[in-house]
C-alpha positions in Angstrom: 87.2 -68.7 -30.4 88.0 -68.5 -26.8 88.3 -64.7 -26.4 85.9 -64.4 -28.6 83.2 -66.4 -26.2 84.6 -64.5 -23.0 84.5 -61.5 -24.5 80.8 -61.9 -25.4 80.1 -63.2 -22.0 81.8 -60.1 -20.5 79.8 -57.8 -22.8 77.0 -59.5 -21.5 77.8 -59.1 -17.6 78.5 -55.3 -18.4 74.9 -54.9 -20.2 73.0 -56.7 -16.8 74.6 -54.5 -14.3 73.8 -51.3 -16.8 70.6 -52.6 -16.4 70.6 -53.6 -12.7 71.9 -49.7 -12.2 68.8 -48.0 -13.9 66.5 -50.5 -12.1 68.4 -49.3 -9.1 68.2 -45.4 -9.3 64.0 -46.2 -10.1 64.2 -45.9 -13.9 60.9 -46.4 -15.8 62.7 -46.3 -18.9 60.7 -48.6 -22.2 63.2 -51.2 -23.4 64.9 -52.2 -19.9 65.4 -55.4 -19.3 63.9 -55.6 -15.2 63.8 -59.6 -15.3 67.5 -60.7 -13.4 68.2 -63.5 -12.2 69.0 -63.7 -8.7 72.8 -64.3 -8.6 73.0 -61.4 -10.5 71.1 -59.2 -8.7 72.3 -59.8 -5.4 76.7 -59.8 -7.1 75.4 -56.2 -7.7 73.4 -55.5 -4.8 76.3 -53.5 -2.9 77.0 -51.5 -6.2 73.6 -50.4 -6.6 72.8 -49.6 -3.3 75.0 -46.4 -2.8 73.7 -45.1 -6.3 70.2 -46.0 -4.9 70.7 -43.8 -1.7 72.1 -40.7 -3.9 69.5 -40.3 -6.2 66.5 -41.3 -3.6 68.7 -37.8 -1.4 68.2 -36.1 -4.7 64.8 -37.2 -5.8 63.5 -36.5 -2.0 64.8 -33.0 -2.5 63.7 -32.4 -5.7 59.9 -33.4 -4.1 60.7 -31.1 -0.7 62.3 -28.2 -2.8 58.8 -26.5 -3.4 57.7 -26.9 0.0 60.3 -24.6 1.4 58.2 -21.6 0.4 55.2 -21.7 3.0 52.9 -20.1 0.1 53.1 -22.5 -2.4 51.9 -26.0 -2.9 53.7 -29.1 -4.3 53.3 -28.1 -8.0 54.9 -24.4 -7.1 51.6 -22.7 -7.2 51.8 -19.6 -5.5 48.6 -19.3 -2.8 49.1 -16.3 -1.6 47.6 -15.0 -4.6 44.6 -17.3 -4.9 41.1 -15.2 -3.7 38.4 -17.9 -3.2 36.7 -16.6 0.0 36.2 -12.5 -0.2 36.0 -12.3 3.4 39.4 -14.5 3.5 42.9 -14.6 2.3 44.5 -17.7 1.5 45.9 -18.8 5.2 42.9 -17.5 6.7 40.4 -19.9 5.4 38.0 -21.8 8.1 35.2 -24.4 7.9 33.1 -21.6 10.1 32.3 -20.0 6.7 29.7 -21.4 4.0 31.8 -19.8 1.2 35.4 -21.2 2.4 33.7 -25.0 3.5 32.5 -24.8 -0.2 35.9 -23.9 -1.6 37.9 -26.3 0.4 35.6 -29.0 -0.6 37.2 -29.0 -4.3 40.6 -29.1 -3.6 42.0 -32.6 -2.6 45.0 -32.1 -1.5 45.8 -31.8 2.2 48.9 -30.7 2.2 47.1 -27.2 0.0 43.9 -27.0 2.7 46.7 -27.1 5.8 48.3 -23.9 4.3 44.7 -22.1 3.1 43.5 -23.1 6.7 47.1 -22.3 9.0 45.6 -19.6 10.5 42.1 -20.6 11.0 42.2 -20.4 14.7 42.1 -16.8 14.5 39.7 -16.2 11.5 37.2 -19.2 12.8 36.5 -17.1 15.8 36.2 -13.5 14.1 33.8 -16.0 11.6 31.7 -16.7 14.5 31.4 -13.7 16.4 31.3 -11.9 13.5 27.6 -9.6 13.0 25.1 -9.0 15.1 21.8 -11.1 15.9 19.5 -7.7 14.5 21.6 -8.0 11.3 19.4 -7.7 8.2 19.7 -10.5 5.4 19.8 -9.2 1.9 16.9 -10.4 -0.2 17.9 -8.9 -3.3 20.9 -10.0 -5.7 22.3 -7.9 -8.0 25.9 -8.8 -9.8 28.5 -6.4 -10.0 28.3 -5.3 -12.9 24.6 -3.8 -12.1 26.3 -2.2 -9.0 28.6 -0.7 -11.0 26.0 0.8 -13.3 23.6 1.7 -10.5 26.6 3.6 -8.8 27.4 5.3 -12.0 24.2 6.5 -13.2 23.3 8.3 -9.4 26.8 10.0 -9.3 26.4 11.2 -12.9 25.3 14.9 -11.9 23.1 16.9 -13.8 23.2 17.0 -17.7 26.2 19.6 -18.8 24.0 22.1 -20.6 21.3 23.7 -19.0 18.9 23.4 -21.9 19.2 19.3 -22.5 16.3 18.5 -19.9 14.0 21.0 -21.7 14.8 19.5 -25.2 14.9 15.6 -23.5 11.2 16.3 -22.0 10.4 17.5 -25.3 11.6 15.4 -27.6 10.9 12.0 -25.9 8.5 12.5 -22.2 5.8 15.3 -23.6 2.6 14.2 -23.1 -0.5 16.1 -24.2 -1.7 18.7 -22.2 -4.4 16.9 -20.1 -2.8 14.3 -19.1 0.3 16.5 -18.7 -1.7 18.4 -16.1 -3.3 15.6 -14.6 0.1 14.2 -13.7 1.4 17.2 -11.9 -1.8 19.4 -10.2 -1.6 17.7 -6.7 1.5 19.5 -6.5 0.4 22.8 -7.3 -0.7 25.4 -4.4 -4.6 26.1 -3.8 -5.9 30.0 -4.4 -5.9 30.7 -0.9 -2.4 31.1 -0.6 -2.0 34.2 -3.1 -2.4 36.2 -0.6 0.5 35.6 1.0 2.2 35.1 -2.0 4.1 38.5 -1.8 4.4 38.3 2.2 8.0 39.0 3.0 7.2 36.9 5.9 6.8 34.0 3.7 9.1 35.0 1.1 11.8 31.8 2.1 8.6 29.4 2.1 7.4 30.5 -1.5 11.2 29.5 -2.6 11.0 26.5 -1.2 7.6 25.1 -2.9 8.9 26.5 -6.0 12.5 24.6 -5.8 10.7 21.7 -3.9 7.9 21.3 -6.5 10.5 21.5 -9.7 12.7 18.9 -8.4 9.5 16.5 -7.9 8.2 17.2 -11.1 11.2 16.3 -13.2 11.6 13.3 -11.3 8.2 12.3 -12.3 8.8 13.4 -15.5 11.7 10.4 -15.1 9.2 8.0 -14.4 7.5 8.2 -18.1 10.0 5.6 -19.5 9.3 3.4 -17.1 5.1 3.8 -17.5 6.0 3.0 -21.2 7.5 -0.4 -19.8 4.7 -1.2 -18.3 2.3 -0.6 -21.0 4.7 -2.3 -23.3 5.0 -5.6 -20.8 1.4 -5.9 -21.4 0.7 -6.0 -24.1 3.7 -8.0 -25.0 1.8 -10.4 -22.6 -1.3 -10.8 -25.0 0.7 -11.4 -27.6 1.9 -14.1 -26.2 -0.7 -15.9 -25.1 -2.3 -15.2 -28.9 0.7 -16.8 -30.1 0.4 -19.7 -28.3 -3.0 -20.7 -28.4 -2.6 -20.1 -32.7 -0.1 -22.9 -31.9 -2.2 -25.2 -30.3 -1.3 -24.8 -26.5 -4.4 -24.6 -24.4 -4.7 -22.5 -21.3 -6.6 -22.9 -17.9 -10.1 -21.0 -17.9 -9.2 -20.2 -14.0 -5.7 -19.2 -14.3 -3.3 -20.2 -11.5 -1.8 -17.3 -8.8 2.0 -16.2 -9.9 4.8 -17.3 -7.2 7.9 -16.7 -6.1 9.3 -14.2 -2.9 11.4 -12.2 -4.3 8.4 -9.4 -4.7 5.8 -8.8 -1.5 2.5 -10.9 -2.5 0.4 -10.6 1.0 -1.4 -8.0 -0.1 -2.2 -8.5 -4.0 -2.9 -11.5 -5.9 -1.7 -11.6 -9.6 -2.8 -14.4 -12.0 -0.6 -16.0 -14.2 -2.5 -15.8 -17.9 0.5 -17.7 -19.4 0.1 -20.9 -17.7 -0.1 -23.5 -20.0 -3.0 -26.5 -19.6 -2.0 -28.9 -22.5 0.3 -29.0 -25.7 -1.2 -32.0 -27.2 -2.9 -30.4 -30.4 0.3 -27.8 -30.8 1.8 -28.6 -34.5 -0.4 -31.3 -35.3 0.8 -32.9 -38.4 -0.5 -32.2 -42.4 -2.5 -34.7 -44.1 -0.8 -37.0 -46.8 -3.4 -38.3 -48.6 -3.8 -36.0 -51.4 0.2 -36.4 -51.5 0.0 -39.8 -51.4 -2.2 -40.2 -54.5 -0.2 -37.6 -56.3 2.6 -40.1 -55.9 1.6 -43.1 -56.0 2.7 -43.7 -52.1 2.1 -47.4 -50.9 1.4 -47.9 -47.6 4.9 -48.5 -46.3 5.8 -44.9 -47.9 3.1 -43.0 -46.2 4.1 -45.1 -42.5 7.5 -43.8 -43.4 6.4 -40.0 -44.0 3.9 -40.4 -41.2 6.7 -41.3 -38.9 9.0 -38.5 -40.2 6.4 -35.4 -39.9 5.7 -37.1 -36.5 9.3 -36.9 -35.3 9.8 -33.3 -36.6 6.5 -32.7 -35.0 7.9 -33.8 -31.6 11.0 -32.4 -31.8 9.5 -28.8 -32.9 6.7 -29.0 -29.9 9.9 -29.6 -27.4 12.1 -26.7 -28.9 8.7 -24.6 -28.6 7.2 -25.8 -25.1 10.5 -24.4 -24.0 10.9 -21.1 -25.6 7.4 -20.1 -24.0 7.5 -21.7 -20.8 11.5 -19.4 -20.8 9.3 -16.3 -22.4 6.7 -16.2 -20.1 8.4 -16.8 -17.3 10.8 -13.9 -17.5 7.9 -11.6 -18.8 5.9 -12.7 -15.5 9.0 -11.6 -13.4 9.2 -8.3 -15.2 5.4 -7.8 -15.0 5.7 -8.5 -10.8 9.3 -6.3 -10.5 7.2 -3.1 -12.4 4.1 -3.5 -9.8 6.2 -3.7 -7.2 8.3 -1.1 -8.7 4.8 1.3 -8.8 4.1 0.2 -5.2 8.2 1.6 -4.0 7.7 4.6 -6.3 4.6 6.0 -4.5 5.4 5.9 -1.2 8.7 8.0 -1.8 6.8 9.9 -4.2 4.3 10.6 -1.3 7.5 11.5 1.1 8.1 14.2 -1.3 4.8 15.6 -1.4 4.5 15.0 2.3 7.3 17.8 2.8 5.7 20.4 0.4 2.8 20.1 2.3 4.1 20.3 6.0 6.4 23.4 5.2 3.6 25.4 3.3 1.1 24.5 6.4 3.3 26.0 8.6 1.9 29.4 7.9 -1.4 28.4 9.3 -1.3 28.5 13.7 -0.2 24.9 15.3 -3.7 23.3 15.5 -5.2 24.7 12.1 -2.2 23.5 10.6 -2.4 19.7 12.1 -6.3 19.7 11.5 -5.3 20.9 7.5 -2.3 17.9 7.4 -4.4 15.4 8.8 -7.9 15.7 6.5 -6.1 16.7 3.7 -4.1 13.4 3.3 -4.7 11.0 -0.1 -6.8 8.2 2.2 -9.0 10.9 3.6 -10.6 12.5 0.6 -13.1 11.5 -0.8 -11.4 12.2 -4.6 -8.2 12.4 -6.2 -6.1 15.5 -4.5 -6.6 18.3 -7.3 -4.0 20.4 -5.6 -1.3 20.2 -3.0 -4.1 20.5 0.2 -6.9 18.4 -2.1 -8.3 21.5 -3.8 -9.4 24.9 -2.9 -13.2 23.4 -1.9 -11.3 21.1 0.6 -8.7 23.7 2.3 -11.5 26.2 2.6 -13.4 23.3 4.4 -10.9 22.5 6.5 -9.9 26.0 7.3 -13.6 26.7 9.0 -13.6 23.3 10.5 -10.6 23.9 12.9 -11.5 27.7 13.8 -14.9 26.6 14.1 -13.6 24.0 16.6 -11.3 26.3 18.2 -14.4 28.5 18.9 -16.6 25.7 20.4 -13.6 24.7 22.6 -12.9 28.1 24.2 -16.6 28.2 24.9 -17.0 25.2 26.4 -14.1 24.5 28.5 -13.6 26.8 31.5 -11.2 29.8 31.6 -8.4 29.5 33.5 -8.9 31.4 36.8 -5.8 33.9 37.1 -5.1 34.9 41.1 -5.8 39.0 41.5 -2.5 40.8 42.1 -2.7 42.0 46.4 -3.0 46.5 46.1 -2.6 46.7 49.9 1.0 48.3 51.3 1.5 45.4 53.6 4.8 43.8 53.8 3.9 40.2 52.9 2.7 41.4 49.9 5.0 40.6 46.2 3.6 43.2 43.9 6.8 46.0 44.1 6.0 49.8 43.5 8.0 51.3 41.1 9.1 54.8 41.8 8.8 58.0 39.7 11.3 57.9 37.2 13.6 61.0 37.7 13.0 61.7 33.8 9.8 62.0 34.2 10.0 64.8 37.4 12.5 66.8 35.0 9.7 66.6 32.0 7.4 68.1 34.6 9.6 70.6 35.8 10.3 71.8 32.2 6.5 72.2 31.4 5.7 73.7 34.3 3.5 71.1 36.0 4.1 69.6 39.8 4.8 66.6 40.9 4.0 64.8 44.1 6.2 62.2 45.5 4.1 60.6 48.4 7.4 59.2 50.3 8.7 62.5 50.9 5.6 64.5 51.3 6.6 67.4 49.1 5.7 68.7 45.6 8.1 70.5 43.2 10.5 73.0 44.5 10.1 72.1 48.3 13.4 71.6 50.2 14.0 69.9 53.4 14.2 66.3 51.9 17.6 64.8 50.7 15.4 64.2 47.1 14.5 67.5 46.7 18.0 68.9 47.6 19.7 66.6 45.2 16.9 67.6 42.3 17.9 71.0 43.1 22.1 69.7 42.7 21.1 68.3 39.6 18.8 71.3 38.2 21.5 73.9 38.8 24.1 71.6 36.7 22.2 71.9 33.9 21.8 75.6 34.1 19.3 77.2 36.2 21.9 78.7 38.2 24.9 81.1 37.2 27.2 78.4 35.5 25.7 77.7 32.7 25.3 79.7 29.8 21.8 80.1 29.9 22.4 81.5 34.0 25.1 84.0 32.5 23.1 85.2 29.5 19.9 85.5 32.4 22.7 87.3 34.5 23.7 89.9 32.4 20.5 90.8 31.2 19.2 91.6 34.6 22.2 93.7 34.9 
């Protein structure tokens, strides 16, 4: 019995200081026994200490192992490959910038901002001094994916065959014929230039109109999609408002002004037809009375399906408020991105013009051609341009208008007075005498006619001078002496 008790009370001592060693090395283990008394605790103090220091050496580097690589964080995430600023890699984030503030504001740990900030000093100051105070601020988002299709669709090129913009136009853009032609005259040339049609002078400008005119027509042409858009948007938007005043909505009789800055609205004011003035008789609920006879309802029963048509009643006029308020909203900002759209479209539309009309005015003189470009712009006539100038009637016009006032000007304003050129032989004076061309005495000689040279004072075939004795050199050179053939053939016939 009395090994058997110290045996037990050893088994006993062995399980405490098991125990004691796991609470030791920090063990969180279920089932351990953490309540010792204190003899016991402090007999195995010296034991446990050693083991404590070991695995506190491991545990600490277990914790610091992660941290050794500069780019990750304590769960072994690597940052280098994290992308939460665009304008800055991770280790170059800085406060300075609105999108890195707003990144760094989610993450908690320090120990991860030190490392996405570590070299801030040098980014925070590029951050500040970056741009420029004229920079311009965008004012229109678009996503990347838009971008992307935007960038696609203008670095398509032309359509492969040469024939599918033909069949396109004629399968899906033709309009009839008047309103075909009313679209596209203002770009045609007036009568008055078919006489110069077939002026190699004006060859290269003919070309260009022709090429210039084309290239503006199809991209009108273009446009016809975008008219049917329009025409669809609006009527879309009196359906709408049909719709919701057959479902009880009731609208303002002086509609409100549309808002918002993300289209120019100084110069045009656009009503909003869709805003809604009251929603209380939308979905009003049936009668129940002839129901309620049929049935034999009490009065409890037709509370209860009073109460129940009412709820669905509510519920349906929330779901419904809300699909038209969403509707109409986005149909509002299609309708204000299409007239703004009309407004962009004709003033480039205009540039184009505005080049077929400067380079075909340029075979006019300087100031006819100014006077023609400046009445014959779109706010100066008194109609809609029926040709390229406004119309034959308004070129013509024009035309006699600035030669008329060319006229009245050279009349009126006084001639410049020219200096007369001084005819007398003094020396002072700048006008140089030309001499007789020596062609010209030969030419005389040769028809037989004299010439008088006034500086030497002799006519033809006097000698004495150094002139006349070189004329003679030269004359008997070209054969009126012996040694040509002409003298030798004179020569021997005399013989």
């Amino acid at each position: 019995m009395g090994s058997t008790s110290e045996s037990s009370s050893d088994d006993e001592r062995d399980r405490d200081h098991g125990d004691s060693d796991n609470e030791g090395s920090g063990s969180d283990q279920p089932g351990h026994n953490r309540n010792h008394d204190s003899d016991d605790g402090l007999s195995d103090l010296n034991d446990v200490s050693s083991e404590d220091s070991d695995s506190g050496e491991d545990a600490r580097e277990q914790v610091d192992e992660p941290d050794l690589n500069y780019n990750t964080d304590t769960r072994g995430v690597d940052l280098s490959k994290l992308h939460l600023c665009p304008s800055h890699e991770a280790g170059s984030m800085t406060r300075d910038c609105a999108k890195c503030s707003a990144a760094l504001s989610i993450i908690s740990d320090q120990n991860t901002i030190d490392k996405l900030t570590s070299g801030a000093g040098s980014s925070g100051l590029l951050s500040r001094y970056a741009g420029r105070c004229d920079q311009v601020k965008p004012t229109i988002e678009l996503s990347d994916s838009v971008i992307e299709l935007a960038h696609t669709m203008i670095t398509q090129g032309q359509f492969r065959a040469k024939n599918a913009w033909s069949d396109v136009v004629k399968d899906h853009m033709m309009l009839p014929a008047a309103q075909h032609e009313k679209l596209s005259q203002d770009i045609i040339l007036e009568g008055v230039f078919n006489k110069f049609r077939y002026d190699k002078r004006y060859k290269h400008l003919f070309k260009y109109h022709r090429e210039a005119r084309d290239a503006l027509k199809n991209l009108r042409l273009s446009q016809r999609p975008v008219l049917s858009i329009i025409e669809k948007v609006n009527n879309v938007l009196l359906v709408i408002r049909s719709l919701g005043e057959a479902a009880g909505l009731t609208f303002p009789v002086d509609s409100p002004v549309r808002t918002g800055d993300f289209v120019p609205r100084d110069t045009r004011t656009v009503l909003n037809h869709l805003h809604i003035g009251g929603s209380d008789n939308m979905f009003l609920p049936p009668c129940i009375q002839d129901l309620a006879v049929k049935h034999n309802f009490d009065e409890n029963a037709k509370k209860d399906v009073n109460k129940l048509f009412d709820a669905y009643r509510d519920d349906m006029a929330k779901q419904y408020m809300k699909l038209f308020i969403s509707v109409g909203r986005s149909l509002n900002d299609i309708d204000d991105l299409l007239i703004f759209y009309t407004d962009v479209y004709s003033h480039v539309d205009a540039s184009f013009r505005d080049l077929l009309r400067d380079r075909m005015a340029s075979i006019f003189k300087s100031h006819v051609k100014t006077e023609i470009l400046d009445k014959s712009k779109p706010m100066k006539l008194k109609n809609k341009p029926t040709a390229l100038f406004g119309g034959d009637a308004d070129i013509r016009n024009n035309i006699k208008a600035a030669t008329k006032e060319d006229a009245y000007l050279s009349k009126a304003v006084e001639k410049k007075a020219y200096k007369p050129r001084n005819s007398g032989g003094s020396a002072s004076s700048s006008y140089r005498h030309r001499s007789r061309s020596r062609s010209r005495d030969r030419r005389d000689r040769r028809e037989g006619k004299s010439s008088y040279n006034p500086k030497s004072g002799r006519g033809d075939g006097g000698g004495g001078s150094r002139g006349g004795a070189s004329k003679r050199k030269y004359n008997n050179s070209k054969g009126r002496g012996g040694n040509s053939k002409k003298g030798k053939y004179d020569n021997n016939k005399k013989e």
